[in-house]
C-alpha positions in Angstrom: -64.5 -100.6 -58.2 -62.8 -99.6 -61.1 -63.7 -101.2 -65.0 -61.1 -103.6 -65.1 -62.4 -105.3 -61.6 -66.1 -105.3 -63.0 -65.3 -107.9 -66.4 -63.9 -110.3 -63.5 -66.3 -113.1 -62.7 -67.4 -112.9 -59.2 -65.2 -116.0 -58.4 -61.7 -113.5 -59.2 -63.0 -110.4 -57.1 -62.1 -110.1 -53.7 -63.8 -108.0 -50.9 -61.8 -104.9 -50.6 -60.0 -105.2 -54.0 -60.8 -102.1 -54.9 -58.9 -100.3 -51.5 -55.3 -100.2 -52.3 -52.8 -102.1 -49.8 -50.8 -100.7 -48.1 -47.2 -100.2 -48.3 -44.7 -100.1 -45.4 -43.1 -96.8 -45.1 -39.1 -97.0 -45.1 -38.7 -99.8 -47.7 -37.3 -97.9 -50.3 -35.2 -95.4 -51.7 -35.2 -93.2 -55.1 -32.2 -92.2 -56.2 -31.7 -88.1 -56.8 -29.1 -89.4 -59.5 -31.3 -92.0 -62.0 -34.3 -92.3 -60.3 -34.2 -96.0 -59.7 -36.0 -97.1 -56.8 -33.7 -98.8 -54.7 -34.0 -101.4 -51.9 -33.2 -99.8 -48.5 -31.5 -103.3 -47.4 -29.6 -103.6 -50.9 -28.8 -99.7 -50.4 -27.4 -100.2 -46.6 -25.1 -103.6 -48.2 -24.0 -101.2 -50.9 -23.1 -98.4 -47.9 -25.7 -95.8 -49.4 -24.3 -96.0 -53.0 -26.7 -96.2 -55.9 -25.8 -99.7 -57.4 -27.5 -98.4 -60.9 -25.4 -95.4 -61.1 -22.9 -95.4 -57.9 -24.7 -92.1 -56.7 -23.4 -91.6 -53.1 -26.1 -90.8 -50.8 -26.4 -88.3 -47.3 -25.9 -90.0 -44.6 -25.3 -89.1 -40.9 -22.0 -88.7 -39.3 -22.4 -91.6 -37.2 -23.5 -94.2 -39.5 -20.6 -92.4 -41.5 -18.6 -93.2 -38.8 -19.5 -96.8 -37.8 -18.6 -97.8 -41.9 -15.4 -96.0 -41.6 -13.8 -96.9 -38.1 -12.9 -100.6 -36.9 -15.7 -101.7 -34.2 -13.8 -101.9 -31.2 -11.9 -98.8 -29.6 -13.7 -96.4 -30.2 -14.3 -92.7 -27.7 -16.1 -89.6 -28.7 -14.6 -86.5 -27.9 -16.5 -83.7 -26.7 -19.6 -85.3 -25.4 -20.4 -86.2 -21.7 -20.4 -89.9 -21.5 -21.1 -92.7 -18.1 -17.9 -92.7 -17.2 -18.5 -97.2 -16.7 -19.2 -97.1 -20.2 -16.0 -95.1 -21.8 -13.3 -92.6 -20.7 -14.9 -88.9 -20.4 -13.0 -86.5 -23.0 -13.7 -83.1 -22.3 -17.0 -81.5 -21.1 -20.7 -81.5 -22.1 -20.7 -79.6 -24.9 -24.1 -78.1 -25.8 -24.9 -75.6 -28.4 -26.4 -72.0 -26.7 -28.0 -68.9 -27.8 -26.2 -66.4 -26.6 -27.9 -63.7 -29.4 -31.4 -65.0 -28.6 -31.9 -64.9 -32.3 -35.2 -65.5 -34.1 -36.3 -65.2 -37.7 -39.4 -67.3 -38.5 -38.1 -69.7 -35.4 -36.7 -68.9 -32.6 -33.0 -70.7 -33.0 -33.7 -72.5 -29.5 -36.4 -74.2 -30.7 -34.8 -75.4 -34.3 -31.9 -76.8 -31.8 -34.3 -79.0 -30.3 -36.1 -80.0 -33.1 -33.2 -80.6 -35.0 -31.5 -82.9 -31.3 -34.6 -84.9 -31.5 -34.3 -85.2 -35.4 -30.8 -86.6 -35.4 -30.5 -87.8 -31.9 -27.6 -85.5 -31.6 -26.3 -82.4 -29.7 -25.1 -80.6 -32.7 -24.0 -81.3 -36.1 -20.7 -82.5 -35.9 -19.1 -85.9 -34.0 -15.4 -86.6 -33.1 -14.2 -89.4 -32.1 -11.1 -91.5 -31.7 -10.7 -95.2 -32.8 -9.3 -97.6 -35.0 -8.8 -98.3 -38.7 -7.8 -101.2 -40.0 -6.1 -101.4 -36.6 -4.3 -97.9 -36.8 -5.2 -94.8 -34.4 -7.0 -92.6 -36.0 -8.9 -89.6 -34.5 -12.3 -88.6 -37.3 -14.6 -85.8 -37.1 -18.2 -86.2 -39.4 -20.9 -83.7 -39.9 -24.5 -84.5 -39.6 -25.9 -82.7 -42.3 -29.4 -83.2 -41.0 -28.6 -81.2 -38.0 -29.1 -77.4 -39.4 -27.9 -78.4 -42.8 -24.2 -79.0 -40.9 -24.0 -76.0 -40.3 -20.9 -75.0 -37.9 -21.1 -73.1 -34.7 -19.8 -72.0 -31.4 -19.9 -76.3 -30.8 -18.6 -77.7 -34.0 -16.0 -75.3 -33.7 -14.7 -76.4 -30.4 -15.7 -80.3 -31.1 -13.1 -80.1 -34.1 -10.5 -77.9 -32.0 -10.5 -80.9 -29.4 -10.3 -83.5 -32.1 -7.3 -82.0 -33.0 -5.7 -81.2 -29.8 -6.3 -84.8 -28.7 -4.6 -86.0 -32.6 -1.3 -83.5 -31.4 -1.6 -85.5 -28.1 -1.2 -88.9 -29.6 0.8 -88.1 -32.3 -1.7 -90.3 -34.7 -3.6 -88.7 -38.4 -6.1 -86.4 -38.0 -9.2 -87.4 -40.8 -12.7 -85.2 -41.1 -16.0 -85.6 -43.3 -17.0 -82.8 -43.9 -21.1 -81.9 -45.2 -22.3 -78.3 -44.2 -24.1 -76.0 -45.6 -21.1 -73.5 -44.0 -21.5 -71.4 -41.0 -24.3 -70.9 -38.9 -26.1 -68.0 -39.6 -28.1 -68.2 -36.1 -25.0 -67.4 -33.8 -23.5 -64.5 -36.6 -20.1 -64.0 -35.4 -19.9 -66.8 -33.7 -20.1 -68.9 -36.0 -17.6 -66.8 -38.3 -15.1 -67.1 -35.2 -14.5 -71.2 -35.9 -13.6 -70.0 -39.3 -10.5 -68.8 -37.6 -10.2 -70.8 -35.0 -10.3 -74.3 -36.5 -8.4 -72.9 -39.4 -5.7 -71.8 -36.6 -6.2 -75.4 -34.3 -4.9 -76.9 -38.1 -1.6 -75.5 -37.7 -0.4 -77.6 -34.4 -1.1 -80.9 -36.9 1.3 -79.0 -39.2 3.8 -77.7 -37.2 3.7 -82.0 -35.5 4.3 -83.6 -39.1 0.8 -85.3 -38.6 -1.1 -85.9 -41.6 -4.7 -84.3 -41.7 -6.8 -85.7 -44.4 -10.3 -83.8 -45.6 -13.2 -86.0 -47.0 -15.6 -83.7 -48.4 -19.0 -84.7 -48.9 -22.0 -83.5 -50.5 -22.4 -80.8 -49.6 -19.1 -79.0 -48.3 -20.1 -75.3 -49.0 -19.8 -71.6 -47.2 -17.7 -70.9 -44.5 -16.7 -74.8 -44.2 -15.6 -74.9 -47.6 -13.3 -71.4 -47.0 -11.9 -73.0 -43.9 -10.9 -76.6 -42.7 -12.8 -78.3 -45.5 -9.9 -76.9 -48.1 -7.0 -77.3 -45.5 -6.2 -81.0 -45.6 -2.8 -82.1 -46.4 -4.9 -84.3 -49.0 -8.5 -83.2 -49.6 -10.6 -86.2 -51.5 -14.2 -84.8 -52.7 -16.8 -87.1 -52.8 -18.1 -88.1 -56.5 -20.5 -85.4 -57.9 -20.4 -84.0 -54.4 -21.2 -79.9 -54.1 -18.3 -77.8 -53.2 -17.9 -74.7 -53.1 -18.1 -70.9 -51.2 -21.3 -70.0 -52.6 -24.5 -71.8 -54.2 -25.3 -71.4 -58.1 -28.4 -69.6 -57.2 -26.4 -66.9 -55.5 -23.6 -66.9 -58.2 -26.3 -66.6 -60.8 -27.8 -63.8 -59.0 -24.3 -61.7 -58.6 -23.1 -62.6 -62.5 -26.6 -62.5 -63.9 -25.6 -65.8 -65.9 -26.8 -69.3 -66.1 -24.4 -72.0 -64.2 -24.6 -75.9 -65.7 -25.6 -78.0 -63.5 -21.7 -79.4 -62.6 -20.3 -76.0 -61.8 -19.5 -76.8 -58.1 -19.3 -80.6 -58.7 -15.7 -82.3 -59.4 
């Protein structure tokens, strides 16, 4: 009991005042901006931006997804699906480990940790639909899943998402929010620099726009490669961007970087 509750008459306490109630988790939100504490249901309403200080929060790629795209129409490419449900596209892509790489985890086990975090098979989703009633096919990254991170599967996820934009002749749009490539699968991972980079080029050579949202943040190998390659890139307010962080530029220049050094 602390001092306040003993100068209450005996009428005013209340068994149990002194225990502290407890609050249901998943409520609320602080902002990394202002600090406000924000509403999750006022957050969601305001589609994750901070009404105090219009701070756009992570989100993951679908919910990215289910703001952006009209509700009906809709197929994901690259991800085995009941064929009564919606049209196959492609095969059931799953990330491997063809290195058998471990550092303090084996990379195995931080796919499946990370596929029962998100709920997803890897860190990017393609799918085709509809916005505002136009056919569009859009590619967003789950930062959540390895920090975005692109490998052997994001790679080939955004090559079929562009393959299937030549085939319809309709705009080609990503979100892009990665950490860069995946150190786990080394070269690998390096590859889809290359190859998506190279995929880009059939939407070129077809006169169909490709359009780059990057998010925060778009860094590292992602940044070097289809991140930078839109036709119209549109960063994301106060978003990171860049190749590398400011810890490792600070290291290599041995100077101090202000805090909006790889912000637009």
């Amino acid at each position: 009991m602390s001092w306040f509750e003993k100068l209450l008459p005996k009428t005013i306490r209340t068994e149990g005042s002194s225990k502290k109630g407890a609050v249901p988790e998943g409520l609320w939100t602080k902002c990394p901006s202002c600090n406000a504490i924000l509403y999750n249901t006022e957050l969601e309403r305001n589609l994750s931006v901070c009404p105090k200080c219009e701070h756009h929060m992570r989100i993951s790629a679908r919910t990215r997804l289910d703001m952006f795209l009209d509700e009906e129409g809709r197929e994901e490419i690259g991800k085995h699906m009941d064929e009564e449900e919606r049209e196959e596209i492609g095969k059931n892509i799953k990330p491997v480990d063809p290195l058998k790489f471990r550092d303090t985890k084996k990379y195995k086990d931080r796919i499946i940790q990370a596929q029962k975090q998100t709920k997803e098979n890897d860190a990017l989703v393609v799918m085709k639909g509809q916005l505002k009633g136009n056919d569009i096919v859009v590619a967003a990254f789950d930062f959540k899943f390895m920090g975005g991170s692109m490998g052997s599967v994001v790679g080939e996820r955004f090559v079929r998402g562009v393959n299937k934009s030549v085939e319809l002749g309709i705009p080609f749009i990503v979100f892009t929010s990665s950490g860069g490539a995946r150190m786990q699968e080394s070269l690998f991972s390096l590859f889809q620099m290359a190859k998506t980079s190279a995929a880009l080029t059939k939407l070129s050579d077809a006169g169909i726009p490709y359009i780059s949202f990057m998010t925060d943040p778009t860094m590292g190998g992602v940044s070097a490669s289809l991140a930078m390659l839109g036709d119209i890139n549109v960063a994301e307010p106060n978003a990171l961007i860049g190749f590398a962080g400011p810890r490792v530029i600070e290291q290599t220049v041995r100077e101090t970087q202000s805090n909006r050094a790889n912000s637009p």
